[in-house]
VOMARKOL-778667 format. One record per residue (C-alpha): residue in three letters; z, y, x. Coordinates in nm, 3 decimals. Example, Ala and Ser with C-alpha at 12.3 -4.5 7.8 and 13.67 -1.06 7.14 Angstrom:
BEGIN
('Ala',(0.780,-0.450,1.230))
('Ser',(0.714,-0.106,1.367))
# end
This chain:
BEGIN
('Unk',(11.259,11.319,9.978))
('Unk',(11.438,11.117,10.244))
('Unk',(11.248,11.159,10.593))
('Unk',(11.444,10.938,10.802))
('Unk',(11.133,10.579,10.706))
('Unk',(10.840,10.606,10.732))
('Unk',(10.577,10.541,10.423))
('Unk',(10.534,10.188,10.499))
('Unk',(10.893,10.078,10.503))
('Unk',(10.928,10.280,10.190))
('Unk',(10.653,10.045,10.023))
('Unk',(10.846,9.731,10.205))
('Unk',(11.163,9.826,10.062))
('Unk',(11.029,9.929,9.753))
('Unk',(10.910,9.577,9.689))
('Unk',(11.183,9.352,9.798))
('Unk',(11.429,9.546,9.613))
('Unk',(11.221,9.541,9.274))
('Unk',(11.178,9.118,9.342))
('Unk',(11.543,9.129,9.409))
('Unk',(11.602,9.371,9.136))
('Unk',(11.378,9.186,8.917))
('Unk',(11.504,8.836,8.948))
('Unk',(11.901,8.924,8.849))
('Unk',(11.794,9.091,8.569))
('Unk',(11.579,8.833,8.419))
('Unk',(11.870,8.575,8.489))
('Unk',(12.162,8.775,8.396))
('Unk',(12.037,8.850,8.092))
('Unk',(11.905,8.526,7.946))
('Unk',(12.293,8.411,8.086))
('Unk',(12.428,8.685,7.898))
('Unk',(12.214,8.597,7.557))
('Unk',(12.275,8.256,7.597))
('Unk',(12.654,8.268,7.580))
('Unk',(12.596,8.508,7.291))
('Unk',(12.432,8.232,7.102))
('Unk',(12.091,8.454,7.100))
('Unk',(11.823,8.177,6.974))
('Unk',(11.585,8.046,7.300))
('Unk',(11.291,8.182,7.077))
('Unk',(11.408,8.508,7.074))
('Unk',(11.482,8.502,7.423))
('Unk',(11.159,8.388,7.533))
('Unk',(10.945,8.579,7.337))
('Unk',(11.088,8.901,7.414))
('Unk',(11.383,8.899,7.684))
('Unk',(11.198,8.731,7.955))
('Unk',(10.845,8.981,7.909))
('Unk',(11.056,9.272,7.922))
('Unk',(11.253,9.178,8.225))
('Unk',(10.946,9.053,8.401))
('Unk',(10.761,9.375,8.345))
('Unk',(11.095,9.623,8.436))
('Unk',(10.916,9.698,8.778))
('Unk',(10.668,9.839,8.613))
('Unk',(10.821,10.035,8.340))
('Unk',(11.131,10.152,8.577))
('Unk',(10.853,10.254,8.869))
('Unk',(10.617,10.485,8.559))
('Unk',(10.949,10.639,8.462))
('Unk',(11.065,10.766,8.802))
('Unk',(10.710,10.876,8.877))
('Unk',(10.654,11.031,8.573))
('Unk',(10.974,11.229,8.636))
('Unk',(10.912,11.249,8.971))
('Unk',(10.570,11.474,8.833))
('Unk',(10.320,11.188,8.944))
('Unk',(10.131,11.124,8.634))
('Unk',(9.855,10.926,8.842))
('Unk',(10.123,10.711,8.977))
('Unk',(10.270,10.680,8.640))
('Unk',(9.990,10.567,8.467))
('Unk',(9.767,10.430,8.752))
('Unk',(10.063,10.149,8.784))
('Unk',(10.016,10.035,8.431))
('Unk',(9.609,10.014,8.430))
('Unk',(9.631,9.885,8.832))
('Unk',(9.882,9.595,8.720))
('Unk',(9.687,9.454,8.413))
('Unk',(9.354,9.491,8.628))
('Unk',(9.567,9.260,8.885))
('Unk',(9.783,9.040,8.650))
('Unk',(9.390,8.933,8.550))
('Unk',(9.217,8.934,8.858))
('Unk',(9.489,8.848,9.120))
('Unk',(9.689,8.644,8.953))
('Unk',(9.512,8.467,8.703))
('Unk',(9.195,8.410,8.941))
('Unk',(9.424,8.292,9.245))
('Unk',(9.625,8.079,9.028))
('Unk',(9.286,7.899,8.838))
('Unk',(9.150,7.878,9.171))
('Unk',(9.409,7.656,9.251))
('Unk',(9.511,7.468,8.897))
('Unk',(9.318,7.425,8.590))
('Unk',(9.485,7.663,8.344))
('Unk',(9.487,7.571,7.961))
('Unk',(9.381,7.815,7.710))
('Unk',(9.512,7.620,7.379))
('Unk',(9.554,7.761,7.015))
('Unk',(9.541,8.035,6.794))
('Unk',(9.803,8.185,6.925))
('Unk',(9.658,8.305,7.278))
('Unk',(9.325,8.367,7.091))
('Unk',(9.495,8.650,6.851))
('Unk',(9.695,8.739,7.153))
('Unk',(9.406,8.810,7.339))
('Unk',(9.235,9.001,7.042))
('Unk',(9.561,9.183,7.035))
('Unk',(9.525,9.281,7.382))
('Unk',(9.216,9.415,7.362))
('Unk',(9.266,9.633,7.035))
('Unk',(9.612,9.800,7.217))
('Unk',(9.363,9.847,7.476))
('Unk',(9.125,10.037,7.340))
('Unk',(9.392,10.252,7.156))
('Unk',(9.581,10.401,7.463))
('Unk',(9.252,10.406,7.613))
('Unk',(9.085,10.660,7.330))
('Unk',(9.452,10.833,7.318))
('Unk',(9.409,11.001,7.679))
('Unk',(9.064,11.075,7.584))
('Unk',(9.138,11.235,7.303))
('Unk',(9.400,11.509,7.455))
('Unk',(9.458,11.407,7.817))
('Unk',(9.793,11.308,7.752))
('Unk',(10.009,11.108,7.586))
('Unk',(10.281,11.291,7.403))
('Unk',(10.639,11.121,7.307))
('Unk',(10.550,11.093,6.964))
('Unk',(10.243,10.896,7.043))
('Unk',(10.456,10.695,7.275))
('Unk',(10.716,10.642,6.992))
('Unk',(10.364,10.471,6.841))
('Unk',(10.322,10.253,7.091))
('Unk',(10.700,10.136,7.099))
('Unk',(10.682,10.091,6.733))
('Unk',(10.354,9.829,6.779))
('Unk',(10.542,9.660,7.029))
('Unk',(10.842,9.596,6.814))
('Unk',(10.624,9.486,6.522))
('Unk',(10.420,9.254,6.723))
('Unk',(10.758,9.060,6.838))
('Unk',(10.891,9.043,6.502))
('Unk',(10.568,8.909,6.423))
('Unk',(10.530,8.660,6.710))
('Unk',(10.924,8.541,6.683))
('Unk',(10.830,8.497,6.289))
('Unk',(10.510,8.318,6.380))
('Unk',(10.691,8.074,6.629))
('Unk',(10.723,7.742,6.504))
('Unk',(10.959,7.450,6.609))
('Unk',(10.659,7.282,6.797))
('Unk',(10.645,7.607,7.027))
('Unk',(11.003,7.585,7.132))
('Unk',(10.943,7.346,7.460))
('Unk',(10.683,7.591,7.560))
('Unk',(10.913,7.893,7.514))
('Unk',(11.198,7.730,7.630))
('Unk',(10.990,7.666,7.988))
('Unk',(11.011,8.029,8.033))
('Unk',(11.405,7.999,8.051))
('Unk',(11.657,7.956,8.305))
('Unk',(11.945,7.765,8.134))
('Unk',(12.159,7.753,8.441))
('Unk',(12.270,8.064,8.417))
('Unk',(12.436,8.021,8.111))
('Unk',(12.682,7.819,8.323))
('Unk',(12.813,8.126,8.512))
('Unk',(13.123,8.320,8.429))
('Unk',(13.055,8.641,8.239))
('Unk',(13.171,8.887,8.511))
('Unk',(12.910,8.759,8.729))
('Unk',(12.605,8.753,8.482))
('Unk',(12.728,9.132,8.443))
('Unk',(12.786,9.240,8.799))
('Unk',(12.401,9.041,8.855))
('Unk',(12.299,9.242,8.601))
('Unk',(12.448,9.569,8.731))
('Unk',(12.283,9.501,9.075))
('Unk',(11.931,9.370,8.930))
('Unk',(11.930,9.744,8.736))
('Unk',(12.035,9.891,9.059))
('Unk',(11.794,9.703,9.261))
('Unk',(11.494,9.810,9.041))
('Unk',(11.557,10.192,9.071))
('Unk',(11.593,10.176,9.387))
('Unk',(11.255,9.961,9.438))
('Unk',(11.088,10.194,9.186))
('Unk',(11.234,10.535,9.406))
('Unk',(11.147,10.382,9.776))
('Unk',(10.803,10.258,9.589))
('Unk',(10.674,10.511,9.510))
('Unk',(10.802,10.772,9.737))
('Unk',(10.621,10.583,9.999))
('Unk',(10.298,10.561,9.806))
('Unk',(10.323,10.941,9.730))
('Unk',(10.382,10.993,10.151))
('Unk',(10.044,10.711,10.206))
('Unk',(9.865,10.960,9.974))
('Unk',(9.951,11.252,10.175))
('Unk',(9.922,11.131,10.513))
('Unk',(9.608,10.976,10.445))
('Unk',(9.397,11.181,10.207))
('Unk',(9.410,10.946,9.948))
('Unk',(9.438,11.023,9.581))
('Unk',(9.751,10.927,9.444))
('Unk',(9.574,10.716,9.156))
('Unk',(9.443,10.466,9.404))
('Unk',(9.730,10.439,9.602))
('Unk',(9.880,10.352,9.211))
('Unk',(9.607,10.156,9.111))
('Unk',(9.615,9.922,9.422))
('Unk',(9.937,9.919,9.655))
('Unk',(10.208,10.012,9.352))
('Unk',(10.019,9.810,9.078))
('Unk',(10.007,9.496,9.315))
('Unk',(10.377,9.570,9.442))
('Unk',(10.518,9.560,9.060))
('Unk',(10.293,9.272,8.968))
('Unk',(10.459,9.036,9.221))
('Unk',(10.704,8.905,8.960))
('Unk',(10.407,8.764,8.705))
('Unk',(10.228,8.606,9.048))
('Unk',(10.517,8.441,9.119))
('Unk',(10.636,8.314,8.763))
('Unk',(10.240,8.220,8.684))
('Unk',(10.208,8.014,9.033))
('Unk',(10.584,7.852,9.004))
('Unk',(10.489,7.788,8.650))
('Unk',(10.160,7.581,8.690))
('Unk',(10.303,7.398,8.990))
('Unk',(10.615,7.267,8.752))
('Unk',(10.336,7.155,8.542))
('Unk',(10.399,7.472,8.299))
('Unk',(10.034,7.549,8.324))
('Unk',(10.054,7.696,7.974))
('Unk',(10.285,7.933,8.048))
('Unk',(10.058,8.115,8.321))
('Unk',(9.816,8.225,8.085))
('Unk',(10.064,8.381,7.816))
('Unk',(10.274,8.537,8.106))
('Unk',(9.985,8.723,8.226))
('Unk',(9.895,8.834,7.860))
('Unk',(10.244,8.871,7.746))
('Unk',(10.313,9.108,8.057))
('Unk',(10.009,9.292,7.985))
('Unk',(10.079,9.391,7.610))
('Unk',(10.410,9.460,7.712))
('Unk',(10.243,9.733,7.985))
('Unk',(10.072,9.842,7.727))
('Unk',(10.222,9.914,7.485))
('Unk',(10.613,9.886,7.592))
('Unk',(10.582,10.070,7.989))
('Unk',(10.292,10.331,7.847))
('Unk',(10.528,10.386,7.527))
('Unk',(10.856,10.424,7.672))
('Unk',(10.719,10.613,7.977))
('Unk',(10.598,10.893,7.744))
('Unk',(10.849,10.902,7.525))
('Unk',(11.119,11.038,7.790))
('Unk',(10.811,11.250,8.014))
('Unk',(10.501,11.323,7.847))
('Unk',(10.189,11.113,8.059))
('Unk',(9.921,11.365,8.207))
('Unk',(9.563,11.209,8.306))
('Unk',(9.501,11.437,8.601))
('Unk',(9.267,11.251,8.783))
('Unk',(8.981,11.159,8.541))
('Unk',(8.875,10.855,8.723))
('Unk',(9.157,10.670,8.597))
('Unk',(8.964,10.731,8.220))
('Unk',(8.637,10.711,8.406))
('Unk',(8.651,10.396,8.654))
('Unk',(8.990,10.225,8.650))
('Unk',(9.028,10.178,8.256))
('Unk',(8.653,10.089,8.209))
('Unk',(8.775,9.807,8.480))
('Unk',(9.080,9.698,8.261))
('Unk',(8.844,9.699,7.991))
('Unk',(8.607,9.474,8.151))
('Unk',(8.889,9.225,8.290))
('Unk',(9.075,9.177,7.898))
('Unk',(8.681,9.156,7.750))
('Unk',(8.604,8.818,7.941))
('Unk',(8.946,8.631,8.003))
('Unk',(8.897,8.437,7.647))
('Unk',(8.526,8.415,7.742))
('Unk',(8.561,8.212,8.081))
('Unk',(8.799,8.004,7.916))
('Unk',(8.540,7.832,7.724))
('Unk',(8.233,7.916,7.939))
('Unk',(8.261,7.665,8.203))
('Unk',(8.541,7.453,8.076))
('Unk',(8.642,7.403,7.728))
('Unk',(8.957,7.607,7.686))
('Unk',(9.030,7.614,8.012))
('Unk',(9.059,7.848,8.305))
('Unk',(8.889,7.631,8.581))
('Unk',(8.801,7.709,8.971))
('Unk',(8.471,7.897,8.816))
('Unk',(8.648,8.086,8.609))
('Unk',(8.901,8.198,8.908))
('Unk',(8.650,8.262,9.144))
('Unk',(8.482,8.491,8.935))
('Unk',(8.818,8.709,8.799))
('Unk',(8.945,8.677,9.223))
('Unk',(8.613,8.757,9.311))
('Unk',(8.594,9.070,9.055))
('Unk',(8.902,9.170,9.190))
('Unk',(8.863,9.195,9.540))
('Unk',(8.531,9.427,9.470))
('Unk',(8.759,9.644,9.289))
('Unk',(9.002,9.658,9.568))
('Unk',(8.657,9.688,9.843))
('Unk',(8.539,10.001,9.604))
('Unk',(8.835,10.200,9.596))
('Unk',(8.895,10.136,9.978))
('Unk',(8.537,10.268,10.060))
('Unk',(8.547,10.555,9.816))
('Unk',(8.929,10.654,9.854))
('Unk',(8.896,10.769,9.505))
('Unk',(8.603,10.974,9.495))
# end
């Protein structure tokens, strides 16, 4: 482990380079599929989730290799638990969000169901193996060819809001040397990211699954709080919604999946099983709910108060129990 920063900077680093890190690679490669004549569908129902959630998937990797299951697997739970919370109650505290169609409504069922799956997986042995991670990949990849089969012409100006079009513009070399430094950027975030939260852990006498859960989780969920806020303020408000479920399948199923395929995931801290996933649960049970509970098909100031509000007890009971 490098000894020359101290945890803190670590965590700083971390995070700048994987928003760095994370922006090239999200618009070198819609550049790069663009001049390949890759359809905007295509590109915005899968290319834009995955690059969004790369934090998270390239900082489970290099933990779990790095032999920090918690960290590993605390990131993926932490970040949906704040993608709901944080995000989607700060950003309906401050627009009204729409909740329109069948297609969030299955999306949402979705969500829940993928849930439930990984969550009676690690109950079942502890750990998920590759081949139950080569599952997981497999759903993923069925649910896109689904969704990108599914998409009709009348959902293209919504898809194509997700897209940056300008970068389509710039000469090939570049999109690939952005692309080489947006990879770069994001294992070097993940490395510095959680190297510092392992050193917090340590120095402080903190578990390492609440330093994931919290500090890591928020870190790699910085991309969807920006996209979701920049989204709704371009007047994109439907767009927040599906990024925050979007990026949460994709954790699921797509960081969780290819995680275990190349490192087998451990639970060795039950309270992930115990506290933290019974919290995920509870956050994916009532987004559709609040949706239509105070306003119809809508996520209002209500509605955000309540998921921000949630949230920040979350954050207040890990801080006062430190994970016990």
């Amino acid at each position: 482990m490098i000894e020359s920063l101290d945890s803190y900077l670590y965590i700083l680093l971390g995070l700048l380079f994987l928003l760095g890190g994370g922006h090239f690679l999200v618009s070198s490669s819609v550049g790069i599929a663009l001049k390949y004549k890759v359809s905007t569908m295509v590109i915005g129902l899968t290319l834009v989730s995955f690059a969004t959630s790369a934090p998270e998937l390239l900082v489970s990797v290099f933990a779990a290799f790095n032999n920090n299951p918690d960290i590993a697997l605390g990131n993926v739970v932490g970040s949906n638990i704040a993608n709901v919370g944080l995000i989607l109650g700060l950003t309906a505290l401050i627009f009204t969000l729409p909740v329109n169609g069948k297609a969030y409504k299955k999306d949402w069922y979705f969500l829940i169901i993928i849930t439930l799956l990984v969550y009676a997986m690690l109950w079942s042995g502890l750990t998920i193996y590759w081949y139950e991670g080569l599952v997981l990949v497999g759903i993923l990849v069925a649910f896109n060819v689904y969704k990108i089969r599914a998409a009709k012409k009348d959902d293209l100006s919504i898809i194509e809001g997700e897209i940056d079009f300008k970068s389509a513009k710039l000469p090939l070399w570049r999109l690939v040397a952005e692309l080489i430094i947006g990879v770069a950027g994001l294992y070097f975030g993940a490395k510095f990211l959680v190297y510092g939260a392992v050193d917090i852990a340590q120095d402080y006498g903190i578990s390492e699954r609440v330093v994931s859960v919290s500090i890591v989780a928020l870190g790699t969920s910085l991309p969807e709080l920006v996209a979701s806020i920049v989204a709704a303020k371009k007047g994109e408000k439907d767009l927040a919604v599906g990024n925050v479920v979007g990026s949460n399948i994709f954790n699921i199923l797509g960081v969780i999946g290819f995680t275990s395929v190349v490192s087998d995931i451990r639970v060795e801290d039950l309270k992930i099983l115990q506290v933290d996933f019974v919290w995920v649960t509870a956050f994916t049970l009532v987004l559709y709910p609040l949706a239509i509970m105070f306003n119809k098909n809508s996520l209002g100031k209500r509605a955000g108060g309540i998921l921000f509000s949630a949230y920040l007890l979350y954050i207040i009971i890990l801080a006062i129990n430190k994970g016990g």
